[in-house]
C-alpha positions in Angstrom: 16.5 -51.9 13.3 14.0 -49.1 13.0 13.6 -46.9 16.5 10.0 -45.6 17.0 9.5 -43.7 19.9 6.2 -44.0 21.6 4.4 -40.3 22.5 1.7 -41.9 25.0 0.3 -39.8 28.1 2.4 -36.8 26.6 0.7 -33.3 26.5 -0.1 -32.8 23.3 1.4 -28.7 23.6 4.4 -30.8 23.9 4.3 -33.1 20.6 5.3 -31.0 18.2 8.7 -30.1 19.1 8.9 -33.7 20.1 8.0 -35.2 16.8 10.4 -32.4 15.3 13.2 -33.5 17.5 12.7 -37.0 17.4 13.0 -36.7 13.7 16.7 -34.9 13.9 17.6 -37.9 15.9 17.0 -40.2 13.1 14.0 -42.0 14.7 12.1 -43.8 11.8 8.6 -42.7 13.9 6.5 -41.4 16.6 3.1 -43.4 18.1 0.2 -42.7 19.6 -2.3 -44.4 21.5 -6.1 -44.6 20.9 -9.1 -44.3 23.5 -12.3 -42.4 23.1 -12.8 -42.2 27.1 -11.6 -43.1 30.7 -13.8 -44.1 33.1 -14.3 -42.6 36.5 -14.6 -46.0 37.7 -13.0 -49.2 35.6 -14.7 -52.2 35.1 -12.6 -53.9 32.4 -9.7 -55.7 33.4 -6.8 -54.2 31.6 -4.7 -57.5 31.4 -1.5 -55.5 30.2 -1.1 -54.5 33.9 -0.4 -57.5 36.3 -3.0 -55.8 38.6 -5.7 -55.2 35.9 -5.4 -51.5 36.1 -5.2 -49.1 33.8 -1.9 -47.1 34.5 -2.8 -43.4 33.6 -4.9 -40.8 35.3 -8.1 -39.5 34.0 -6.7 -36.4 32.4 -4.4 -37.9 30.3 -5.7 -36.3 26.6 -6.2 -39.5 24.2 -6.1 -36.9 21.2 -7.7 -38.9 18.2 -4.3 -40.0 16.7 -5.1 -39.3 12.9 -6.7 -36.1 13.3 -2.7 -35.7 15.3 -0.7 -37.2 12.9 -2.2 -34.5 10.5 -0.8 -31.6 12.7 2.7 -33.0 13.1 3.2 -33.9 9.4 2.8 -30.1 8.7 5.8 -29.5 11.4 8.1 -32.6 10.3 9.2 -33.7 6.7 9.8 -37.4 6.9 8.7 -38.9 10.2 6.5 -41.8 10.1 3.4 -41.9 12.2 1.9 -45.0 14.0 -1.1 -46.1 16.2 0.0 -48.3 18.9 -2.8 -49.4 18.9 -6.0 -47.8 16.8 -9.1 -50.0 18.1 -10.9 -50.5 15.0 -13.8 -52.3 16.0 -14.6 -49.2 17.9 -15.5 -47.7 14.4 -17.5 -48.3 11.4 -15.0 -49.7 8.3 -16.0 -46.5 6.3 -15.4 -43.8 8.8 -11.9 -45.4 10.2 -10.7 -45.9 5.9 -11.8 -42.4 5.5 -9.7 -40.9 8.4 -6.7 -43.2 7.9 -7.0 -42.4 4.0 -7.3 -39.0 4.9 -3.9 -38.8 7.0 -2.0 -40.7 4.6 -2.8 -37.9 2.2 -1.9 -35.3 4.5 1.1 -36.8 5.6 2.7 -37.7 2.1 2.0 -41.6 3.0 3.9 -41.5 6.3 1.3 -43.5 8.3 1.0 -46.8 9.6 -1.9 -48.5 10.9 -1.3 -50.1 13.8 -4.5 -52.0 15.1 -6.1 -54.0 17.8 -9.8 -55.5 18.9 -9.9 -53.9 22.2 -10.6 -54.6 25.7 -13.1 -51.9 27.2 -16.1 -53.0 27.1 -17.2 -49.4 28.1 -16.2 -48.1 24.9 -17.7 -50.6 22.7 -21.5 -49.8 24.5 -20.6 -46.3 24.1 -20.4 -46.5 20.3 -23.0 -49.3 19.9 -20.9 -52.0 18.4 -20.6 -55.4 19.4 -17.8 -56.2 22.1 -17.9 -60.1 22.3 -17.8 -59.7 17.9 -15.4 -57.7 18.1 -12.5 -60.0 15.9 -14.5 -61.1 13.8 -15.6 -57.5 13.0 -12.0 -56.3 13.0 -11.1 -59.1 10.3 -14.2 -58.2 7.9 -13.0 -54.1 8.6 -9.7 -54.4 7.4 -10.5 -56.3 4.4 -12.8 -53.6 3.6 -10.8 -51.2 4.2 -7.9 -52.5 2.0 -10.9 -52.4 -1.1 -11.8 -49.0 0.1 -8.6 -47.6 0.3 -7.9 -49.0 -3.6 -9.6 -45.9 -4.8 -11.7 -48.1 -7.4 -15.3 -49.1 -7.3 -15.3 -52.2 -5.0 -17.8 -53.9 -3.7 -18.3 -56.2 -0.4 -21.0 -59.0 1.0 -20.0 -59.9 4.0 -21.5 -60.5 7.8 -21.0 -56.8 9.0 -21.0 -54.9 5.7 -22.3 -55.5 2.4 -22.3 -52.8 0.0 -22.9 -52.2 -3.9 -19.8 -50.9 -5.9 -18.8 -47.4 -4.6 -15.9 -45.6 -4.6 -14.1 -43.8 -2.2 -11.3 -41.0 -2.5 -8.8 -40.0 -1.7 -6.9 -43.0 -2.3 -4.2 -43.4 0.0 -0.8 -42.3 -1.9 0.8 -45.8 -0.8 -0.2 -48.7 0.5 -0.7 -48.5 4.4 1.0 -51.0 6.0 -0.9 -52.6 8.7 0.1 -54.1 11.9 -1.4 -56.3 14.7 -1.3 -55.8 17.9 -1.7 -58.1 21.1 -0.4 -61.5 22.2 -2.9 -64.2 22.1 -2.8 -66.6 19.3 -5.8 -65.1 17.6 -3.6 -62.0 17.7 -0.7 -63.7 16.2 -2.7 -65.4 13.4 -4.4 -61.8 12.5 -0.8 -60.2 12.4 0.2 -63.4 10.2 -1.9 -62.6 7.8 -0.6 -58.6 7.1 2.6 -56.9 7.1 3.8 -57.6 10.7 3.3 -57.8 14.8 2.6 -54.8 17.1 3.6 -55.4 20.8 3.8 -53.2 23.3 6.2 -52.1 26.1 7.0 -55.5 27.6 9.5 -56.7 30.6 12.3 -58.2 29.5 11.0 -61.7 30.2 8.4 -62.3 28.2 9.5 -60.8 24.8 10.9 -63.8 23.2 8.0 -66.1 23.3 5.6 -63.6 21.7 7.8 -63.3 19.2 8.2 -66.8 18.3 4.2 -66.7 18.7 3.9 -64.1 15.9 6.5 -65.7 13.8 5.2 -69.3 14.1 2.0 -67.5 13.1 3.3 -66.1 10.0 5.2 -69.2 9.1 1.9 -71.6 10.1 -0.4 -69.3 7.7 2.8 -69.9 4.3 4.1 -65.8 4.9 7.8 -66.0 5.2 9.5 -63.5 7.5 11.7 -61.7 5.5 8.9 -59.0 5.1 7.1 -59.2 8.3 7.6 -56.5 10.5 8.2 -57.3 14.4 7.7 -54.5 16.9 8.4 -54.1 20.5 10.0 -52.5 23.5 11.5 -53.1 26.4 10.8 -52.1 30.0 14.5 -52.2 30.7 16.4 -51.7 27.6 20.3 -52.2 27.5 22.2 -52.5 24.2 22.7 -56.1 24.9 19.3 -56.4 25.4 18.4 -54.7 21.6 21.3 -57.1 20.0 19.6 -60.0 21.2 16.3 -58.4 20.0 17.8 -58.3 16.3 18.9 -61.6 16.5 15.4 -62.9 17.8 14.1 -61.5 14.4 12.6 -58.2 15.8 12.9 -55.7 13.5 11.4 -52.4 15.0 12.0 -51.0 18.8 9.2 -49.3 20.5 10.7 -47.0 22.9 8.2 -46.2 25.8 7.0 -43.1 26.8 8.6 -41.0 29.8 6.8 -43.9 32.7 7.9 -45.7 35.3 6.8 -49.2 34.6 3.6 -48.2 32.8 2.4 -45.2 34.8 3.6 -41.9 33.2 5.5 -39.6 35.0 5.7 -35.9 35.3 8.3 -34.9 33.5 9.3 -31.4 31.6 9.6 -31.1 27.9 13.2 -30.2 28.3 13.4 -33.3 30.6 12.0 -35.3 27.6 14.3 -33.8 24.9 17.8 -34.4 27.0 16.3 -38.1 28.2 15.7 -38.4 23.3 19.1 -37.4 22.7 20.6 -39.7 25.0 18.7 -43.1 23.9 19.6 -41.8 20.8 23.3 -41.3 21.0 23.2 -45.1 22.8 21.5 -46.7 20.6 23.1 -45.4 17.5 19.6 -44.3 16.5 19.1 -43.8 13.1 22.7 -44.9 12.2 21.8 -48.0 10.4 
């Protein structure tokens, strides 16, 4: 099983010897999260919370996760970087494929693109782009962006973009995996059809029937799961808990953040590096 660990609500001050620590470890990765704003007031139910509220104060720094994964690549030599998740929709095809392109250059092809359609409506108006679309939109983008990211003239007629043959550069060194996130069945069918399932931090509960969603998925659309990567986490982990996980099929843990529940907590960077090491050293990170 590959251990990402997730960076969410951290100061970003504190990422880099984070990433570089999590990397001695053995951790296969480091995520980040993606929001252009947070709203004084919410609107938009946030359906991950049972309450429908967003869990993190408004000066939490969303830092735009490529632009990130750039910095620590420099400071790191074989971590792997991943959104968890990058809302794509939120973007135009050809300014998301040129940042992602960008980072996997930077980075030596360490990134991974984990993506999802969104639920802040806020955001969406903010940037013009259509919010009740927004799947559709997401499926045309990433077909795009796996032409785009081909480095060869490609062309496209679609409902959001149609374009003449172009080229654009620089080509990703590797092909970017890409990952699905969320947990209804248009979720699960959208995963189904690229290299695997994103959840998120989840209780305990509820973990084994989204991952028979996301593998009926893959299995309904003729995929086979031998290379279909399934990531989640745990609210309360236990090493139990991650032996059942492998035997459900999952084949990546998302560790949280430092929260209680989902809210973040105020914790010090030498809080954070003891509380690593010790996940680590239980959970045989890396030892595989």
């Amino acid at each position: 099983m590959r251990f990402w660990h997730g960076m969410g609500y951290t100061p970003i001050e504190e990422l880099g010897p984070l990433a570089q620590h999590a990397e001695a470890l053995g951790f296969y990765g480091m995520t980040l999260g993606d929001h252009w704003v947070t709203a004084e007031t919410q609107v938009d139910r946030y359906d991950i919370a049972d309450d429908g509220v967003t869990p993190w104060e408004d000066g939490v720094p969303w830092a735009d996760p490529w632009v990130q994964f750039a910095s620590l690549a420099g400071q790191t030599s074989r971590l792997c970087f991943m959104t968890t998740v990058y809302i794509l929709p939120l973007r135009d095809a050809f300014t998301a494929a040129k940042a992602i392109s960008t980072a996997a250059v930077v980075t030596g092809g360490r990134v991974h693109l984990g993506m999802g359609v969104g639920w802040q409506k806020l955001e969406f108006e903010l940037g013009g782009r259509p919010f009740h679309k927004r799947g559709r939109h997401a499926d045309e983008q990433l077909e795009v962006l796996q032409k785009l990211w081909t480095g060869e003239m490609v062309a496209h007629e679609g409902e959001f973009y149609q374009f003449p043959p172009l080229r654009m550069l620089p080509r990703p060194p590797e092909r970017i995996p890409i990952y699905v996130g969320g947990t209804s069945e248009a979720a699960f069918r959208r995963a189904a059809r690229h290299d695997g399932w994103e959840g998120a931090v989840y209780p305990w509960s509820e973990i084994e029937a989204y991952v028979q969603g996301a593998q009926r998925a893959r299995l309904e659309a003729g995929g086979t799961l031998d290379d279909f990567r399934l990531i989640v986490g745990c609210t309360e982990p236990t090493p139990d808990r991650l032996a059942q996980l492998a035997e459900w099929g999952v084949t990546d843990y998302l560790k949280p953040p430092w929260t209680d529940g989902l809210h973040a907590t105020e914790t010090s960077l030498a809080y954070k590096l003891d509380e690593m090491s010790t996940f680590a050293e239980t959970y045989a990170v890396g030892k595989d």
